[in-house]
DRENDO-1510 file (C-alpha; in Angstrom, 1 decimal, always signed):
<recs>
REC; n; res; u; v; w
REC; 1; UNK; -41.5; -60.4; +19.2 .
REC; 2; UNK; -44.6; -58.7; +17.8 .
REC; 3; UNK; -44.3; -56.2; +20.9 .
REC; 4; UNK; -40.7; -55.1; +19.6 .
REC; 5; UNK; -41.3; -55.3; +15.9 .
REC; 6; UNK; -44.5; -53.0; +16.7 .
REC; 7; UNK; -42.4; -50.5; +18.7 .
REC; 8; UNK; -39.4; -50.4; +15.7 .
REC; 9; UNK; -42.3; -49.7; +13.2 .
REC; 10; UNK; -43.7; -46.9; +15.4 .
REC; 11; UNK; -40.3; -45.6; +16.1 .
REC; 12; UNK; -39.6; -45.5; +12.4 .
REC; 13; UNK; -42.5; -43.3; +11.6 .
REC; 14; UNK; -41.6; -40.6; +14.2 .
REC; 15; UNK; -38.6; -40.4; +12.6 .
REC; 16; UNK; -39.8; -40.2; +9.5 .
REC; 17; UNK; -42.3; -37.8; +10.5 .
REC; 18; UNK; -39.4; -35.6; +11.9 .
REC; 19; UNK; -37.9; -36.1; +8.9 .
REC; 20; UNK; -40.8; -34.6; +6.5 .
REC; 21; UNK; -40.9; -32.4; +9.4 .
REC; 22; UNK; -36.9; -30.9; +8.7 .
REC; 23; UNK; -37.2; -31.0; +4.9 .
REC; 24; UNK; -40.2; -29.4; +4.9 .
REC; 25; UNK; -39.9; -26.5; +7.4 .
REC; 26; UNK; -36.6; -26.4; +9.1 .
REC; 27; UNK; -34.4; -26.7; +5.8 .
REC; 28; UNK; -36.5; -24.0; +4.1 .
REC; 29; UNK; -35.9; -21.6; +7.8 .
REC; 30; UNK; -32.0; -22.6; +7.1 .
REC; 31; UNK; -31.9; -21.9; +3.6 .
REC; 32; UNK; -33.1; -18.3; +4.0 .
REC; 33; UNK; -30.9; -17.0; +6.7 .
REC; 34; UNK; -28.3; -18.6; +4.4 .
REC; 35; UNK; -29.9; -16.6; +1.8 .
REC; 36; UNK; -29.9; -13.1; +3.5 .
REC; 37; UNK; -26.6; -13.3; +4.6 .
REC; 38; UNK; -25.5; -13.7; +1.6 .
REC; 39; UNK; -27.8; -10.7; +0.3 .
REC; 40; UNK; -25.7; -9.0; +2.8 .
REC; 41; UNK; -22.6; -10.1; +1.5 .
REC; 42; UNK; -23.9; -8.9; -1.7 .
REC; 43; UNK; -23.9; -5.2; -0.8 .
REC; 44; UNK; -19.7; -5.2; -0.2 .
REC; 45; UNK; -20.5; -5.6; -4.5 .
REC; 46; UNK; -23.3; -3.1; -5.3 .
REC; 47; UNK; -22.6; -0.5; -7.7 .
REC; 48; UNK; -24.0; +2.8; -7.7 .
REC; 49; UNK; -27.2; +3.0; -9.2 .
REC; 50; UNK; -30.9; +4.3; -9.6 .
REC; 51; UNK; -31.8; +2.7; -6.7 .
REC; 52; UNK; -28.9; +3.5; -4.2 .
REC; 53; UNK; -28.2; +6.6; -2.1 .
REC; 54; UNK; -24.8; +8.4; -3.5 .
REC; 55; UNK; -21.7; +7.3; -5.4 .
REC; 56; UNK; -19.9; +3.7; -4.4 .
REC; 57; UNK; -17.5; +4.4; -1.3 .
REC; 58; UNK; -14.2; +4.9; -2.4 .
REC; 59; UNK; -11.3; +3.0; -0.5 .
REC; 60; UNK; -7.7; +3.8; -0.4 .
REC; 61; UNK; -4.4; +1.6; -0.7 .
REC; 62; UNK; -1.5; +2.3; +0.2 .
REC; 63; UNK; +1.7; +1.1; -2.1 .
REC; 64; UNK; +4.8; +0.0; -1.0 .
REC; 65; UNK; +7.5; -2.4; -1.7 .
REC; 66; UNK; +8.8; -4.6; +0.9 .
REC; 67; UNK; +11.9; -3.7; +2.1 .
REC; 68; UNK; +13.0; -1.1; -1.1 .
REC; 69; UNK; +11.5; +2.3; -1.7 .
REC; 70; UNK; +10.8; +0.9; -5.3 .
REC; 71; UNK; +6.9; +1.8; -6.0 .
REC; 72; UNK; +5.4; +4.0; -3.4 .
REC; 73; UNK; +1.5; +5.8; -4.0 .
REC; 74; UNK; -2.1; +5.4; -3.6 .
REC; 75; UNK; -4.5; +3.8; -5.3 .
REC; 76; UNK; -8.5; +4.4; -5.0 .
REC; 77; UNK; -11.1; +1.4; -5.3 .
REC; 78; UNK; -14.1; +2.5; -5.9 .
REC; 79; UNK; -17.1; +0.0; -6.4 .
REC; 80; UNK; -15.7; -2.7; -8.7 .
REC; 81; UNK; -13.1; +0.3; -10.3 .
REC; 82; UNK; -10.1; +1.8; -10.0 .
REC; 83; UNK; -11.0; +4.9; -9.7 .
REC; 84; UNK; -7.5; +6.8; -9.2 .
REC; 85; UNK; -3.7; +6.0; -9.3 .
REC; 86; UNK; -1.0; +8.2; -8.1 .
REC; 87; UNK; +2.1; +6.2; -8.2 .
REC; 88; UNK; +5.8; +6.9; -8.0 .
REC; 89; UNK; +7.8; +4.2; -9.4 .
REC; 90; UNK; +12.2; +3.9; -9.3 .
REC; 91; UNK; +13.1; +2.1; -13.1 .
REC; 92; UNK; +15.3; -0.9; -11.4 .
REC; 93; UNK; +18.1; -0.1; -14.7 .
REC; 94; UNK; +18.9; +3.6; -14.0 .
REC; 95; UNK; +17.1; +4.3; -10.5 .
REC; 96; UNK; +15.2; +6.7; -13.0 .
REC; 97; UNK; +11.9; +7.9; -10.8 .
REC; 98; UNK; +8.9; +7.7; -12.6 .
REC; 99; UNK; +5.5; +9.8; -11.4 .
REC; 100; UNK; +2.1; +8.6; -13.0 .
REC; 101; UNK; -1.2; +9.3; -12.4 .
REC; 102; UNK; -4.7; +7.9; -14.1 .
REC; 103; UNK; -6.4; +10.2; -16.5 .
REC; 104; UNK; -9.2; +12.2; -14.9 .
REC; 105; UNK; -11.4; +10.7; -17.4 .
REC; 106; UNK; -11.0; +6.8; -16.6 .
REC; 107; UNK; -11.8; +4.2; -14.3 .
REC; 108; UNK; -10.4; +0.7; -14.5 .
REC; 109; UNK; -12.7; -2.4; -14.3 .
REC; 110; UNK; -11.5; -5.0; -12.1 .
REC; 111; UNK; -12.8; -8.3; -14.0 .
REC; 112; UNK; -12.2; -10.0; -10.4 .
REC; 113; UNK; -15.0; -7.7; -8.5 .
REC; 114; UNK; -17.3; -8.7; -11.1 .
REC; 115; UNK; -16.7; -12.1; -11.4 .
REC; 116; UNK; -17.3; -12.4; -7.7 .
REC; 117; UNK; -20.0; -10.4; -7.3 .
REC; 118; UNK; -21.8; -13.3; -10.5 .
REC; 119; UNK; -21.0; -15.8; -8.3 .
REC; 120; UNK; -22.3; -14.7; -5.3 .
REC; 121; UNK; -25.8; -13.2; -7.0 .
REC; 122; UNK; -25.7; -17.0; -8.8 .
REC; 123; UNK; -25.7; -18.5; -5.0 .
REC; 124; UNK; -28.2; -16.2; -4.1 .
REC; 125; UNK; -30.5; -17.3; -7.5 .
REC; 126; UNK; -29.9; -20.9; -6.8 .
REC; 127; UNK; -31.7; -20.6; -3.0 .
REC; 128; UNK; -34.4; -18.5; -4.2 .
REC; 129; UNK; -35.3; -21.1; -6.7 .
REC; 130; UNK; -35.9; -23.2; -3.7 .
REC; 131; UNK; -38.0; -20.8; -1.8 .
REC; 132; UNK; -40.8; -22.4; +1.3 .
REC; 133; UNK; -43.4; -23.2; -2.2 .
REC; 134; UNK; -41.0; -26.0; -3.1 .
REC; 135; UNK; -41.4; -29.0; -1.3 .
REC; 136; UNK; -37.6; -31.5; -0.6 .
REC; 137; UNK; -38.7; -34.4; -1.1 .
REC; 138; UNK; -35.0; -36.6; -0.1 .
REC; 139; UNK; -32.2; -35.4; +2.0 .
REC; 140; UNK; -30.0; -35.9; -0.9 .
REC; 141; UNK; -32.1; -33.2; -2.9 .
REC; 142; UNK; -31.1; -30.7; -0.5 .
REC; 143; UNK; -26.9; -32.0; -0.3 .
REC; 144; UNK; -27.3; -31.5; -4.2 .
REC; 145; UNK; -28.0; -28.0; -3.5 .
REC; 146; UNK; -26.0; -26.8; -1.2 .
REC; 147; UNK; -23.4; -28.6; -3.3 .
REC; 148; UNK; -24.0; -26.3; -6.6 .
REC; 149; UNK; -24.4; -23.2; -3.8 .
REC; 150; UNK; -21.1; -23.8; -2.6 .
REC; 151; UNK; -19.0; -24.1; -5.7 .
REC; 152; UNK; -20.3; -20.7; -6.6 .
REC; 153; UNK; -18.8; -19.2; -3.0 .
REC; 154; UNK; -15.9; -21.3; -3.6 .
REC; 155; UNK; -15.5; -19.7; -7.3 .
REC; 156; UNK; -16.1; -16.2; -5.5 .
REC; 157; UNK; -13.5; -16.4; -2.9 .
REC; 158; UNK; -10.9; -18.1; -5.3 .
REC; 159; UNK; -11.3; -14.9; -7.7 .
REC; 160; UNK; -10.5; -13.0; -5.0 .
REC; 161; UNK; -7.6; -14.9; -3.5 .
REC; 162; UNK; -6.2; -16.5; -6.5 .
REC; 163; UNK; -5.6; -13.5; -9.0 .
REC; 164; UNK; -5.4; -15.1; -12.6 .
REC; 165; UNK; -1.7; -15.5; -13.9 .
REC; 166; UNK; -1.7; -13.2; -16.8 .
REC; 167; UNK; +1.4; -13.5; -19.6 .
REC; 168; UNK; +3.3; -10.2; -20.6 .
REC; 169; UNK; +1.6; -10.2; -24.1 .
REC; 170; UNK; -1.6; -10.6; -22.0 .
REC; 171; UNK; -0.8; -7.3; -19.7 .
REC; 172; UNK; +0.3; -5.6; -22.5 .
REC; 173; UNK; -3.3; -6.3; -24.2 .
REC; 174; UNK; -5.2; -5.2; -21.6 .
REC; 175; UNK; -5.1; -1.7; -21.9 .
REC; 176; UNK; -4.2; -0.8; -18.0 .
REC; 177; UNK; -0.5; +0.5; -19.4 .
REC; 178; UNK; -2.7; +3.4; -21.5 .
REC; 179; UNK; -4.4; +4.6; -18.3 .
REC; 180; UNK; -1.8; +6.7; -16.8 .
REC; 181; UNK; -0.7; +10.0; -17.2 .
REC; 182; UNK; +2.0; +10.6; -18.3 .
REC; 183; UNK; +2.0; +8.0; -21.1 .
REC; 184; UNK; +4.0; +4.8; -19.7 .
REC; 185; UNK; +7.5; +4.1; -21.8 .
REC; 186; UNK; +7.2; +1.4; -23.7 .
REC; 187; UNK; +9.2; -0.8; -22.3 .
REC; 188; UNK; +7.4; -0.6; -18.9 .
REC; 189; UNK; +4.2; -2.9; -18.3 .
REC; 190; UNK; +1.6; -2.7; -15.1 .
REC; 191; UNK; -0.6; -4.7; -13.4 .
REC; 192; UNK; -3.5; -4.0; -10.6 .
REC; 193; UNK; -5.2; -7.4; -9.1 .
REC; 194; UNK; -6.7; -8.4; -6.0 .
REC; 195; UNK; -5.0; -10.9; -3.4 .
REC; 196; UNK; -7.4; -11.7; -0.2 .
REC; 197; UNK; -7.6; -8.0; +1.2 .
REC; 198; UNK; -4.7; -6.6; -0.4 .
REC; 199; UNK; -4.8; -4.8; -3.8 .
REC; 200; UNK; -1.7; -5.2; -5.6 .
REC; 201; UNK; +0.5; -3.4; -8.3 .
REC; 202; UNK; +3.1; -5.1; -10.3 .
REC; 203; UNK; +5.5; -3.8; -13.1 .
REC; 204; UNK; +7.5; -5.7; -15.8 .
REC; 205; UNK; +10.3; -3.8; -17.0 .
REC; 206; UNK; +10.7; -5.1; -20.7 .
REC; 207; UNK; +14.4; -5.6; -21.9 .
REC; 208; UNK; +16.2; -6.8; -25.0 .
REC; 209; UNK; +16.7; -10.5; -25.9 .
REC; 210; UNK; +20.0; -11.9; -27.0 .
REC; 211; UNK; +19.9; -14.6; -28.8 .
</recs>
């Protein structure tokens, strides 16, 4: 009996050892491949700056509805902008077709680039905070944060795969419509968002109520 309870306690103190072993020196090798990939992933975000080479690279989307000729055009992404629209657009009422362009003097902010792009530098700030100076001291120290590291890549990817739901008076606030040239008719509202790869264009033809 004293052979076997002598064996458990040396076998408890490897693992322990091992243990002190992981939280002290594996966890910390994990944590910073987790952290440069995600320093890579960073760089899909960067904006052009003192410290980069040349201007953002600009990608191209093509419009189209499915099935209808309805909106047909291009529009460039640039960095976390919109850089340029063209866009030909058929008004649903009188098959009226509409050309528009942005002004050569604006650039639309797409609030989900940035808010990704916060997330994903908060992830990043989170692991350096834990760099190999800081000492785990419990396995559940180190679930806690990878916890608080993943809801901030679980925010980024919603942003960019659950566009916000935005109400007409919203759309209508937000200044996109006054972009174009030619000025938009009034009755016609737009909308640019990001879904998973795809960047999307909607319009809201406005009509009168009867009441």
């Amino acid at each position: 009996m004293a052979t076997a309870m002598a064996a458990s306690a040396a076998e408890r103190a490897v693992l322990e050892e091992e243990f002190r072993w992981l939280l002290h020196a594996e966890v910390h090798a994990v944590l910073r491949q987790l952290q440069d990939i995600l320093k890579e992933a960073s760089l899909r975000f960067t904006l052009p700056g003192p410290s980069t080479e040349g201007p953002a690279k600009q990608e191209n989307f093509i419009l189209g509805s499915c099935g209808t000729d309805q909106v047909k055009g291009v529009l460039t992404l640039q960095g976390d902008a919109l850089s340029q629209a063209d866009v030909n657009l058929k008004m649903p009422r009188n098959n009226q077709l509409l050309h528009f362009a942005f002004r050569e003097d604006k650039q639309w902010k797409l609030q989900q680039i940035q808010d990704a792009r916060n997330h994903v530098s908060q992830a990043i700030y989170l692991l350096a905070n834990r760099d190999e100076s800081y000492q785990f001291k419990t396995g559940a120290e180190v679930l806690k944060l990878m916890d608080a590291v993943m809801l901030q890549l679980t925010r980024a990817r919603n942003r960019l795969t659950t566009p916000a739901t935005l109400t007409l008076p919203e759309i209508a606030a937000s200044g996109l419509t006054r972009m174009f040239a030619p000025t938009l008719p009034s009755d016609l509202l737009v909308n640019v968002y990001i879904n998973l790869n795809k960047l999307c264009l909607t319009d809201a033809v406005l009509g009168p109520f009867v009441l």
